[in-house]
C-alpha positions, 0 to 999 in steps of 0.5 A, a space after each residue: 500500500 502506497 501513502 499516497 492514495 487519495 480520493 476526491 469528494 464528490 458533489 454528494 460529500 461522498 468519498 470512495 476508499 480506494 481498493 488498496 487502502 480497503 484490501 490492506 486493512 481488510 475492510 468490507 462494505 457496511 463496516 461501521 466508521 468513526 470520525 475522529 477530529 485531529 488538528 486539520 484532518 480527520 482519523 477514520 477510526 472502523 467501530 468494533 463490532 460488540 462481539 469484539 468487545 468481549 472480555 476487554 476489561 477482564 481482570 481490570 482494577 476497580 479498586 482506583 475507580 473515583 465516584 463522582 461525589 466529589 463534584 457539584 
């Protein structure tokens, strides 16, 4: 994959992920996306499905957890 792959937007504000870009990070049409700010670009971040989730905090701490008592 090339870094300098880009597309155009159309007059729609629609934007085609080129194939290279879409082959390489193995994504599928109807993927979920989200669009994350960062200075003068946009990161396009795919949203995991909840299935993926699972599991992710096993083991977590809950012992550091501050309650919101503290604020007004």
């Amino acid at each position: 994959m090339k870094m300098s792959e880009t597309a155009t937007l159309s007059s729609k504000f629609q934007i085609s992920i080129p194939k290279a870009i879409r082959t390489a990070q193995h994504w599928h049409a109807g993927l979920t996306f989200a669009f994350i700010p960062k200075g003068t670009g946009v990161l396009l971040v795919p949203v995991p499905k909840r299935e993926a989730l699972k599991g992710l905090a096993k083991g977590a701490s809950t012992t550091e957890y501050r309650d919101r008592s503290d604020r007004f």
